[in-house]
SEVOTOR-592990 format. One record per residue: residue number from 1; residue in one letter; chain; x, z, y of N, C-alpha, C, O in turn. Coordinates in Angstrom, 2 decimals. Layout:
pos,code,unit,n.px,n.pz,n.py,ca.px,ca.pz,ca.py,c.px,c.pz,c.py,o.px,o.pz,o.py
NUM,A,A,X,Z,Y,X,Z,Y,X,Z,Y,X,Z,Y;
...
// end
This chain:
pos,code,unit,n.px,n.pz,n.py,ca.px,ca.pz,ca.py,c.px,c.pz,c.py,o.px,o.pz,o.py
1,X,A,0.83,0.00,-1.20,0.00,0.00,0.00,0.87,0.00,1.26,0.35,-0.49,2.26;
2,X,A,1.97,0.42,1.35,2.52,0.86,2.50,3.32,-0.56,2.92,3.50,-0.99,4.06;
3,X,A,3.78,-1.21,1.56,4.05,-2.96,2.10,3.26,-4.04,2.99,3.46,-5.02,3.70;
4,X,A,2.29,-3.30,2.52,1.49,-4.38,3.04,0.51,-3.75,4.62,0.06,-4.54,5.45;
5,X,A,0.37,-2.39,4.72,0.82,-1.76,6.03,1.84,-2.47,7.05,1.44,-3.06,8.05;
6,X,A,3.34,-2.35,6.69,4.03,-2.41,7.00,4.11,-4.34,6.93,4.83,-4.68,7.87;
7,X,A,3.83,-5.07,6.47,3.92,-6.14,6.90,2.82,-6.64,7.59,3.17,-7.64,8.21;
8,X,A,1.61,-6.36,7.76,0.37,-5.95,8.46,1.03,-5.85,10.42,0.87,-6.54,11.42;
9,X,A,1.72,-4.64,10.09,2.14,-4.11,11.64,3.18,-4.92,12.26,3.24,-5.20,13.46;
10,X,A,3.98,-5.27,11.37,4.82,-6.46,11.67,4.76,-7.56,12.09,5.71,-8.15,12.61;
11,X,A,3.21,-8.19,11.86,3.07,-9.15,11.82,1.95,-9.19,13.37,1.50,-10.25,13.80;
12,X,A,1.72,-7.99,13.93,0.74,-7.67,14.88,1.79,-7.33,15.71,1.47,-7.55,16.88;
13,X,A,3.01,-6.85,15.61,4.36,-6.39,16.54,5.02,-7.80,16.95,5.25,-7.92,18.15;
14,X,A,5.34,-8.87,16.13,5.96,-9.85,16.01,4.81,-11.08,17.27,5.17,-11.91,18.12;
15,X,A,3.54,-10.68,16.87,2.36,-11.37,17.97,2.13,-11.06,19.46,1.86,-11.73,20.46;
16,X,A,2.35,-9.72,19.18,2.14,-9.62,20.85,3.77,-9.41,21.59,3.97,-9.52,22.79;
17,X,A,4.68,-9.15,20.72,6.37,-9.52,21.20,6.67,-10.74,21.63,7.55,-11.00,22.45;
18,X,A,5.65,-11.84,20.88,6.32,-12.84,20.86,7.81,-13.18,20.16,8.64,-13.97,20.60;
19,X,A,7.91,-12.43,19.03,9.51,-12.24,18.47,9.04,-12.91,16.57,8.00,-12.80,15.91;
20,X,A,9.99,-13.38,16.36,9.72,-13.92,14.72,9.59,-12.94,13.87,10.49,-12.12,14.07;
21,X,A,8.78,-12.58,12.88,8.59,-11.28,12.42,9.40,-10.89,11.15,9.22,-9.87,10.48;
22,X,A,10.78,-12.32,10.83,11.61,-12.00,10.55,12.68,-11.04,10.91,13.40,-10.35,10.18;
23,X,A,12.61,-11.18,12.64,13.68,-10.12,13.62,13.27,-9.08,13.01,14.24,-8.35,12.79;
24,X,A,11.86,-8.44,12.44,11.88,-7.23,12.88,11.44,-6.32,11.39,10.75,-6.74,10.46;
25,X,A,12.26,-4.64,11.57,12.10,-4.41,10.16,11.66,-3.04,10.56,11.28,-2.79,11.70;
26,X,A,11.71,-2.01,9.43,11.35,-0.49,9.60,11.90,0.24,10.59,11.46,1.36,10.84;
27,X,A,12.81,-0.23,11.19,13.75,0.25,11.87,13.24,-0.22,13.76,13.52,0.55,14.68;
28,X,A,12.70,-1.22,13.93,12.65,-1.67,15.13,11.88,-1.00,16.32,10.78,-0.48,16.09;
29,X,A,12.23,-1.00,17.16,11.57,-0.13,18.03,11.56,-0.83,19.23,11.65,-2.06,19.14;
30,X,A,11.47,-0.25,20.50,11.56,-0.86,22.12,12.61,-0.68,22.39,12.91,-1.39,23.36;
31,X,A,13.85,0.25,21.90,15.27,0.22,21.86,16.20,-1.42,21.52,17.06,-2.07,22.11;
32,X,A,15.35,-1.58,20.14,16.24,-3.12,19.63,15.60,-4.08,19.78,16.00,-5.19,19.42;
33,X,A,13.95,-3.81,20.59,13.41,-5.55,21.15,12.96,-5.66,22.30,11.92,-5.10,22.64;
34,X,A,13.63,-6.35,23.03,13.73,-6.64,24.21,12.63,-7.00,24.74,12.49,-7.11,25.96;
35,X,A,12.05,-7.14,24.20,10.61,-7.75,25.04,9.47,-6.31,24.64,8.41,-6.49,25.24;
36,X,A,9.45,-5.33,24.03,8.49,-4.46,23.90,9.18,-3.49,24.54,10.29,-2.97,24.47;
37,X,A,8.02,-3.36,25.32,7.54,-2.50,26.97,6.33,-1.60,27.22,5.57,-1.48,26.26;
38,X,A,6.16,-1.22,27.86,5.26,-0.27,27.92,3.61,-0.85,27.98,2.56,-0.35,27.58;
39,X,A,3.90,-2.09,28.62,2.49,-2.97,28.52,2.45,-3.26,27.42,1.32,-3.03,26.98;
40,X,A,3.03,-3.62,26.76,2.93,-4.42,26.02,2.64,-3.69,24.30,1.99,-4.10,23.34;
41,X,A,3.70,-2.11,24.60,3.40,-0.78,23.62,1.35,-0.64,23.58,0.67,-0.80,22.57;
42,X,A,0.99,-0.43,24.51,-0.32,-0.24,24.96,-1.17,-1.48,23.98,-1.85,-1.35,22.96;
43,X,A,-0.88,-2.40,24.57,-1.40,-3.85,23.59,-1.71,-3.91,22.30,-2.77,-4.30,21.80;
44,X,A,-0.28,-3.32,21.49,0.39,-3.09,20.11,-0.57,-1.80,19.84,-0.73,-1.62,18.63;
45,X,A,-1.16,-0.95,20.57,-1.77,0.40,19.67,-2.92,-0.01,20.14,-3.75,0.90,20.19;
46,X,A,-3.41,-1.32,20.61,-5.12,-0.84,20.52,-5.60,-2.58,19.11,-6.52,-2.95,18.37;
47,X,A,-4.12,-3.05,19.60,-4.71,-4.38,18.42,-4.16,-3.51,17.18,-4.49,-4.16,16.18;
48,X,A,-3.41,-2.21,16.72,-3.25,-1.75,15.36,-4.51,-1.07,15.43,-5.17,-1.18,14.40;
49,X,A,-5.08,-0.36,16.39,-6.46,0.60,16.01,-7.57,-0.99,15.60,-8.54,-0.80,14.88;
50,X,A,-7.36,-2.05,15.99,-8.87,-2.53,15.70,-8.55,-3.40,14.50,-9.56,-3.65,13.84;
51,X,A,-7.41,-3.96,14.02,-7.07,-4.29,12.72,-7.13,-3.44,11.87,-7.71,-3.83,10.85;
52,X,A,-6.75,-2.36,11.84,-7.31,-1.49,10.54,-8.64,-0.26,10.95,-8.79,0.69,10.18;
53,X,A,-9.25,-0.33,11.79,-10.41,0.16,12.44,-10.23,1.48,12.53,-11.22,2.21,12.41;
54,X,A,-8.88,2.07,12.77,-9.00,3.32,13.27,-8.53,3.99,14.82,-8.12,3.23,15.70;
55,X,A,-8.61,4.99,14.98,-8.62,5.57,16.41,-7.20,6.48,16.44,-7.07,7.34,15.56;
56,X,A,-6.34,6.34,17.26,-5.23,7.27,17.16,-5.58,8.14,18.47,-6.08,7.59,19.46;
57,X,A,-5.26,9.69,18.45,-4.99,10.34,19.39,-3.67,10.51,20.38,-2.61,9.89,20.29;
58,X,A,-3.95,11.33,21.16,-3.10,10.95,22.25,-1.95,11.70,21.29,-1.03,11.23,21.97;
59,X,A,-1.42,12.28,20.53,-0.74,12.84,19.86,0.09,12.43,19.04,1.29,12.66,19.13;
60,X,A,-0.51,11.71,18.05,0.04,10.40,17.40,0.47,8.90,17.87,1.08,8.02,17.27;
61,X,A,-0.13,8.96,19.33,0.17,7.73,19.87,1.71,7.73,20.88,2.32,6.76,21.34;
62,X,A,2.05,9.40,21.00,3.55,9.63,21.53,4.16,9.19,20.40,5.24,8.66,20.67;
63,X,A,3.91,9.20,19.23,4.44,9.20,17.65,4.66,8.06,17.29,5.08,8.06,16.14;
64,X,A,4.57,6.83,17.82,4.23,5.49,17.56,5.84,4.95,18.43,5.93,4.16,19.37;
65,X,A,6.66,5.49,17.91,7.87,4.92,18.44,8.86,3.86,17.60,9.93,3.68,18.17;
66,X,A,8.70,3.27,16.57,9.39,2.29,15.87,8.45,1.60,14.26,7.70,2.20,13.49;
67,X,A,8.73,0.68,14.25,8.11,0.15,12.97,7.61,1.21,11.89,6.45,1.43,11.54;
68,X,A,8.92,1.87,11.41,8.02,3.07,10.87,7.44,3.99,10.58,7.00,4.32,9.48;
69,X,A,7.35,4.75,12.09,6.16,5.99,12.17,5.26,5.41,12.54,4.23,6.00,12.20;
70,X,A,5.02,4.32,13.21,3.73,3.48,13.28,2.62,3.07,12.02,1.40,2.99,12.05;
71,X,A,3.83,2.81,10.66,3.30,2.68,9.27,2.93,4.32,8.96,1.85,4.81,8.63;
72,X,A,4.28,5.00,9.20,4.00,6.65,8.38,2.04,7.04,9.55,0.97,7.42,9.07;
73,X,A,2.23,6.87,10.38,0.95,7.52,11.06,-0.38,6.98,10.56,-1.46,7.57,10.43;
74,X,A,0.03,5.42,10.28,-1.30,4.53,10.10,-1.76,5.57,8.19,-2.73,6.27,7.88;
75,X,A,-0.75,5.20,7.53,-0.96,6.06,6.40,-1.45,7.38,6.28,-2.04,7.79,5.27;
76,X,A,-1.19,8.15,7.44,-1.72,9.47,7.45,-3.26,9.67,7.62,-3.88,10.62,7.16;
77,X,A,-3.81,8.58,8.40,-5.23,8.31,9.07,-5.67,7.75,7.95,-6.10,8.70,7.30;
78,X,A,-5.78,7.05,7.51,-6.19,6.03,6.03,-6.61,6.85,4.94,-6.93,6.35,3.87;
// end
């Protein structure tokens, strides 16, 4: 399940980056892609809440800092 999470978010990170979703792995964050920004962070957590239809709090959404606490959080809600 968490592959396909995780290539899920990748593939929604890689869309609104505009970046090949080859660049990007468990590891990626707004540190190693140049184009994810704070607008654009915002973008990325409301198209992950409506692709998998859930709601993150303001709590978990400080938590949403790289490819994979974005997967570890989505898994926690699920």
């Amino acid at each position: 399940m968490k592959d396909n999470i995780q290539e899920r978010v990748i593939k929604i990170i890689a869309s609104i980056m505009n970046v090949p979703q080859e660049s990007l792995d468990e590891s990626s964050s707004p540190e190693s892609v140049d184009r994810w920004e704070s607008m654009k962070h915002i973008n990325l957590v409301l198209a992950i809440e409506e692709e998998f239809n859930i709601q993150f709090d303001d709590e978990q959404i400080s938590q949403l800092y790289d490819v994979g606490s974005i997967v570890k959080t989505i898994e926690c809600i699920l």
